[in-house]
N, C-alpha and C positions, 0 to 999 in steps of 0.2 A: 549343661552345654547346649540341650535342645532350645530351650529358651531362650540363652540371648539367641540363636537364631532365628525364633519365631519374633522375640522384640523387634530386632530390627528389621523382619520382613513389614512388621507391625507400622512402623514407624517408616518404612518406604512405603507402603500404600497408601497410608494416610498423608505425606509428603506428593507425593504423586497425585491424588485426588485433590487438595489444597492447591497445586501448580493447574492442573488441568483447571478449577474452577476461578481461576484468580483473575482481576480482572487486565493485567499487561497480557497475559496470555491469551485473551479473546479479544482483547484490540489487536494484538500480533496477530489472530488469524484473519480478522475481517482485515486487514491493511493484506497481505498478503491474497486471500480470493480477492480483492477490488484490482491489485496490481496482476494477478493471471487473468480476471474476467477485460481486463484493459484489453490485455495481448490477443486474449483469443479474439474478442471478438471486436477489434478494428484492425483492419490490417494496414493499414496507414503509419498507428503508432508501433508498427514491429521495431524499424528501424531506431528507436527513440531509447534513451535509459532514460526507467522512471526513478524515483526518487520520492519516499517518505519522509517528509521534515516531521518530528515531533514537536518540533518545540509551538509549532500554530496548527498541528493535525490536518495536514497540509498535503497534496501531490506538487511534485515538479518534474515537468517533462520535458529533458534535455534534448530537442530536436537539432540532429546533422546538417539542415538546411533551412533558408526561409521559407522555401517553396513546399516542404511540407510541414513546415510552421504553418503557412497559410491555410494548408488544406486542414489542419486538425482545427484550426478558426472556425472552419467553417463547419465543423461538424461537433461543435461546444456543446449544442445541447445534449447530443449523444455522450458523451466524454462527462459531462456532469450526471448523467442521468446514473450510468455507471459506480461513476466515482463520488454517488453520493455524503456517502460517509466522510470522504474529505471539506473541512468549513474552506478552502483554498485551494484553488487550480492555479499553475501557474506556469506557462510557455517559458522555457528559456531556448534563445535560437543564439546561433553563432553573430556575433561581430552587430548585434541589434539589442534594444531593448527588449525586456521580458514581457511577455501579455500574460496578462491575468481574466481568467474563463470564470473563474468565480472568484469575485471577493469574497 
């Protein structure tokens, strides 16, 4: 009896260490610290939902307004400096076209 419960302790650590080392799990956390290091530290994009596209490794920053659409324009190089791990930044604002901070 003691056994199969040391098996499967066995087989949950090594399950757990293969998860913690894998690589969706360390893209999952650097997309996640890029998307807290956004919020903390501009407070411009507070008001915004971001948004992780996988499919091009991508940010999208769904902005409330043009007017702080404009303001994150204007501060791109901050925002890609950040967000570098994304190959794609991409502004979506209300009732406008999308601007694109990085190709």
């Amino acid at each position: 009896m003691m056994t199969g419960t040391n098996d499967q302790n066995s087989l949950r650590t090594r399950l757990a260490a293969e998860l913690n080392n894998s690589a969706w799990l360390q893209k999952f956390k650097a997309i996640n610290r890029l998307l807290h290091s956004l919020k903390a530290e501009m407070a411009d994009i507070q008001p915004c939902e971001l948004r992780w596209d996988t499919s091009y490794n991508g940010l999208i920053i769904h902005c409330p307004s043009i007017e702080l659409s404009q303001q994150l324009q204007r501060q791109r190089g901050k925002i890609i400096s950040i967000a570098e791990y994304a190959d794609r930044i991409t502004l979506v604002q209300p009732d406008s076209s999308e601007v694109i901070l990085k190709p």
